[in-house]
C-alpha positions as CSV (number, residue, x, y, z in Angstrom):
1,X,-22.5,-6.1,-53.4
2,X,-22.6,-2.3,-54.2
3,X,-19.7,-0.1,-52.8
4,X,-22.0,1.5,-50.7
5,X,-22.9,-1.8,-48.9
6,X,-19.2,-2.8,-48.4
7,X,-18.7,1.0,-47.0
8,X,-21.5,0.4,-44.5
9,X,-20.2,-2.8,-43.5
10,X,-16.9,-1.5,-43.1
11,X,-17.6,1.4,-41.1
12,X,-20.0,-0.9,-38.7
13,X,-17.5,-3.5,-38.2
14,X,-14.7,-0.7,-37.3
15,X,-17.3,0.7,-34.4
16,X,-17.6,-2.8,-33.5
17,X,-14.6,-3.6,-32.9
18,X,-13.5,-0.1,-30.8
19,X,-16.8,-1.4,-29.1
20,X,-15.6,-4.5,-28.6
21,X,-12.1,-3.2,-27.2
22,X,-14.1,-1.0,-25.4
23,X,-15.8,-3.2,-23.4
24,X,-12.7,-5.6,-22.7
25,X,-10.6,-2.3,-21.3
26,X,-13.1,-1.3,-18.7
27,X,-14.9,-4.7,-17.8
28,X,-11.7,-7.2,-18.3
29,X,-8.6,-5.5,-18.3
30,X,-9.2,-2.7,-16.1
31,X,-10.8,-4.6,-12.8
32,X,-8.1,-7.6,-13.6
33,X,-5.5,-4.9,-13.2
34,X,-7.2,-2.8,-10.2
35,X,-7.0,-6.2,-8.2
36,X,-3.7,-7.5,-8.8
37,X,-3.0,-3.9,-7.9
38,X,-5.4,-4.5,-4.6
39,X,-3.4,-7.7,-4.3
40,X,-0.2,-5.9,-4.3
41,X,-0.8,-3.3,-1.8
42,X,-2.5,-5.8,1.0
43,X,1.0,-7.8,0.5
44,X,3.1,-4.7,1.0
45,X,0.9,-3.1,3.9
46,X,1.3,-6.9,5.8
47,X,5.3,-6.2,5.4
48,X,5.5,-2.9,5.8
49,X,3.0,-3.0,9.3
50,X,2.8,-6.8,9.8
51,X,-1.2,-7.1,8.9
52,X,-3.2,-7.5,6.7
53,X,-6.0,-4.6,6.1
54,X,-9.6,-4.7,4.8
55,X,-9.0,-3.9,1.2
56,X,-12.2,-3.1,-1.0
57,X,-12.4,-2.1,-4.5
58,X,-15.1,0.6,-5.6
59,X,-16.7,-0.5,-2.1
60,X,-16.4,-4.1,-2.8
61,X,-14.7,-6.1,0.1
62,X,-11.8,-7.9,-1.4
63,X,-9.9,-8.7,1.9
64,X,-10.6,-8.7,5.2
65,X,-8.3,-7.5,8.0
66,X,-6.8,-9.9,9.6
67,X,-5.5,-9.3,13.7
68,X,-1.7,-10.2,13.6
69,X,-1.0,-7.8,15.7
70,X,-3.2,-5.5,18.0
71,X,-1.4,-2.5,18.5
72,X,1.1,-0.7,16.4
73,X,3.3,1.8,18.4
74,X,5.0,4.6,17.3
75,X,7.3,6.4,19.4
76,X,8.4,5.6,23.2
77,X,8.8,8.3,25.7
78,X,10.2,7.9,29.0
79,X,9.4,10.6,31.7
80,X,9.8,11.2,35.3
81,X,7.2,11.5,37.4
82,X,6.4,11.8,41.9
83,X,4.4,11.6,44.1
84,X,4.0,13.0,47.9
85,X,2.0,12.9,50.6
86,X,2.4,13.5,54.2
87,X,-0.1,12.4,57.7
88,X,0.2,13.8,61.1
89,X,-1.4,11.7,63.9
90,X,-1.2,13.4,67.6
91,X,2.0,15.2,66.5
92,X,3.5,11.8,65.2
93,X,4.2,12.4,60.7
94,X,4.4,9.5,58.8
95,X,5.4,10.5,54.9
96,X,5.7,8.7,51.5
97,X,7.4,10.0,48.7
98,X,7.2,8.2,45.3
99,X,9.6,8.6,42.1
100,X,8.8,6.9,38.9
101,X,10.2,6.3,35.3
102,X,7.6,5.4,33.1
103,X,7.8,4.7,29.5
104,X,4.7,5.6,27.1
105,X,4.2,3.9,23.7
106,X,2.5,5.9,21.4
107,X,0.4,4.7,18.4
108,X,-2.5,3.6,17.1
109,X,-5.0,0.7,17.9
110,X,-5.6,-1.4,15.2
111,X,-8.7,-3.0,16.5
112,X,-10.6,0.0,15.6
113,X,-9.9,-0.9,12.1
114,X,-7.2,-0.5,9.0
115,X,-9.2,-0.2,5.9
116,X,-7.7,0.5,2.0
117,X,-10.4,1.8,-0.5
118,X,-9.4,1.7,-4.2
119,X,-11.4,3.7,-6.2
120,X,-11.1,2.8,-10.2
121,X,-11.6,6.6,-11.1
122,X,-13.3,7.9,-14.6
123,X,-12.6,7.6,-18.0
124,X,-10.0,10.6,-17.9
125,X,-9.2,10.6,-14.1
126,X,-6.9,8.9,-11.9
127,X,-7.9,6.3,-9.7
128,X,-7.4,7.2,-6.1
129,X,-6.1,4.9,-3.1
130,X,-7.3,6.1,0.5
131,X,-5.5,4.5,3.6
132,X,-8.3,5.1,6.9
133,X,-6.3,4.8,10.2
134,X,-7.7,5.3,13.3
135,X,-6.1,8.7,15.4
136,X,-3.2,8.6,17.2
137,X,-3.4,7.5,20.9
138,X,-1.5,6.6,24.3
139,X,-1.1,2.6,23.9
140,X,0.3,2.4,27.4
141,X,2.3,3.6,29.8
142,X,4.6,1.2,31.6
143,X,6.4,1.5,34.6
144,X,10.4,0.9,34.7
145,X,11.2,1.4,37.9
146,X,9.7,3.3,40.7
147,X,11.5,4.3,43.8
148,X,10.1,4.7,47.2
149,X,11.1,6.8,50.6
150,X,9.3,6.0,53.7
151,X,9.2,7.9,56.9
152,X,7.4,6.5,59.9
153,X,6.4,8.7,62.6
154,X,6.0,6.9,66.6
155,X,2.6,6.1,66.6
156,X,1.9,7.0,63.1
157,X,3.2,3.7,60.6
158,X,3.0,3.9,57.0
159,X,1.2,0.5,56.1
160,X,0.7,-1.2,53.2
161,X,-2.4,0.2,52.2
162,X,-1.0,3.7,52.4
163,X,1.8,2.3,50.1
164,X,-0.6,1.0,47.8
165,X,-2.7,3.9,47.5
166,X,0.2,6.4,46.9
167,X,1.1,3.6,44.0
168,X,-2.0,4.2,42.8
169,X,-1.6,7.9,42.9
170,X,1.9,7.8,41.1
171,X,0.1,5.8,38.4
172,X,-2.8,8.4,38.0
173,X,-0.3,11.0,37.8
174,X,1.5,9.1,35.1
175,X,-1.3,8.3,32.7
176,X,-2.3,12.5,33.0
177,X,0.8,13.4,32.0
178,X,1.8,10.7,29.1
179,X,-1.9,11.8,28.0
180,X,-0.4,15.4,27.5
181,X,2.8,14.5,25.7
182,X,2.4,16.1,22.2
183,X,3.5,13.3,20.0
184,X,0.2,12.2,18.8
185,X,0.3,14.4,15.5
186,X,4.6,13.2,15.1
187,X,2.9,9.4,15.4
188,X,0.4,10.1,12.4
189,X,3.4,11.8,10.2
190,X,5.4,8.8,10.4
191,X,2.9,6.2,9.6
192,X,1.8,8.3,6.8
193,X,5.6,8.8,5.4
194,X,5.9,5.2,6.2
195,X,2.8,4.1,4.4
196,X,4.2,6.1,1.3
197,X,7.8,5.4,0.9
198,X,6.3,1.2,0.8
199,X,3.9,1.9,-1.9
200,X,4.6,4.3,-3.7
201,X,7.3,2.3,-5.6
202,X,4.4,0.3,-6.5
203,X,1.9,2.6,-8.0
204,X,4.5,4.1,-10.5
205,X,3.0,3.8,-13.8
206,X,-0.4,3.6,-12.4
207,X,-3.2,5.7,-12.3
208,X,-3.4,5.9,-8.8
209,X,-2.8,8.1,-6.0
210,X,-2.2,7.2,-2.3
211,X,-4.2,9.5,0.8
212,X,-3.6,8.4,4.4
213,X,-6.7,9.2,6.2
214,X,-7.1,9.2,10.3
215,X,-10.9,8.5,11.2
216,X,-12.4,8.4,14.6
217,X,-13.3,4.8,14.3
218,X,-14.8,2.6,17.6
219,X,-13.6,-0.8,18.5
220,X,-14.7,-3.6,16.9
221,X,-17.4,-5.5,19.5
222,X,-16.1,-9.3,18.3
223,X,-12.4,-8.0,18.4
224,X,-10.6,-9.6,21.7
225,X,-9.9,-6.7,24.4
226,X,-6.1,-5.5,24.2
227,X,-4.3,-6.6,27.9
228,X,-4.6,-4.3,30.6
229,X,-1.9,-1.9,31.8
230,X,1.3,-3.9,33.9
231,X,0.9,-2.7,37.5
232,X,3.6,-0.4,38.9
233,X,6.4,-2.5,40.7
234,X,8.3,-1.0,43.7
235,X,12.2,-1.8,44.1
C-alpha cells in the first residue's frame, strides 16, 4: 500500500469519525439532554406552582398538563364597599343601607392553559425556554362580612325581596370595583420572578434561556367549569 493510499485512508477515516461524533452530539446526546432538561423543569414547575404544565420540545408534546389545581391566585385585596337606596310610599320612607368587606383574589386561571416550549436552538445559538401563561385576572371576590341597616316606614316595609335585591346590588358594585383594582400587572411580575428564581438554578451551565410569556388564551371546552362565586351572607 503506497503512502498516498494510507494518507487517503487516514484523512477519510478522521472525517468519519468527526462525522460520526457529529451525528451522536446532535441526534443522541443533544435531544437525551434537552429532555432530561424538559423532565427537570415540568418537576420543578409542579413544586414551585403545584401542576404539572404541557411541556413540548421543538413543538413536540412531551407532557401534558395535568389539572391539580384550577386556579392559582396571586394577591388578596380586601375593600370596603355600600350600598343605598331609599322608597317613599304616600309619605311613608322605607330605607336600606348595605356595607360590605369583600376580599378579591387575584391571578390567573389555569384552565386556559400552562404551556413550556423548549426550543433546542442552532449550532451556535442558545436554546430558548418560553413559559405561556394566560393574563392576569379577578379569580373572585368573596364576601366577609356584610352589614345591614334597615329603616321601615308605616305603611312602607322593607321585605325580603327588597333585601335581596339591594344584596344583589352590593355584589354588582363589588365585582366593578375589584375589576378596577390595578394589581393585574403586580400578579404577572410575581409569577414571572417566581417562575425564575425556581429554574433558573437549573439552567446554569445550559444553553438555555427562560421567557415568561402572558397569552390571551380561551378555556379549554373538556376542562370542568371553576365553582361559581359564594353568595353574599348578611350578619
Amino acid at each position: 500500500m503506497s503512502d498516498t493510499t494510507i494518507i487517503v485512508i487516514s484523512i477519510l477515516t478522521f472525517f468519519l469519525i468527526i462525522f460520526g461524533a457529529a451525528a451522536w452530539l446532535f441526534f443522541v446526546y443533544f435531544p437525551n439532554k434537552t429532555l432530561s432538561l424538559a423532565k427537570e423543569l415540568a418537576a420543578t414547575v409542579k413544586n414551585t406552582l403545584g401542576l404539572t404544565p404541557q411541556v413540548t420540545i421543538n413543538q413536540k408534546i412531551i407532557y401534558k398538563r395535568t389539572n391539580e389545581i384550577l386556579q392559582l391566585a396571586m394577591i388578596e385585596q380586601d375593600f370596603d364597599v355600600e350600598y343605598e337606596v331609599s322608597n317613599t310610599l304616600l309619605g311613608s320612607v322605607k330605607h336600606i343601607h348595605l356595607r360590605g368587606v369583600y376580599r378579591a383574589k387575584i391571578g390567573f386561571d389555569l384552565q386556559k392553559g400552562f404551556n413550556v416550549e423548549v426550543h433546542r436552538g442552532g449550532f451556535l445559538q442558545p436554546g430558548q425556554i418560553l413559559l405561556q401563561l394566560p393574563h392576569a385576572e379577578v379569580l373572585s371576590v368573596e364576601p366577609l362580612n356584610v352589614e345591614k341597616n334597615v329603616t321601615s316606614g308605616l305603611i312602607n316595609w322593607v321585605t325580603k325581596k327588597d333585601l335581596e335585591a339591594a344584596m344583589q346590588e352590593l355584589a354588582a358594585l363589588a365585582h366593578d370595583k375589584a375589576s378596577k383594582l390595578d394589581m393585574l400587572a403586580d400578579a404577572e411580575k410575581r409569577i414571572e420572578n417566581r417562575l425564575n428564581e425556581a429554574l433558573l438554578p437549573r439552567l446554569v451551565n445550559t444553553r438555555f434561556t427562560p421567557q415568561v410569556r402572558f397569552l390571551q388564551m380561551e378555556t379549554s371546552s373538556n376542562t370542568e367549569n371553576p365553582p361559581a362565586p359564594l353568595p353574599p351572607q348578611v350578619n
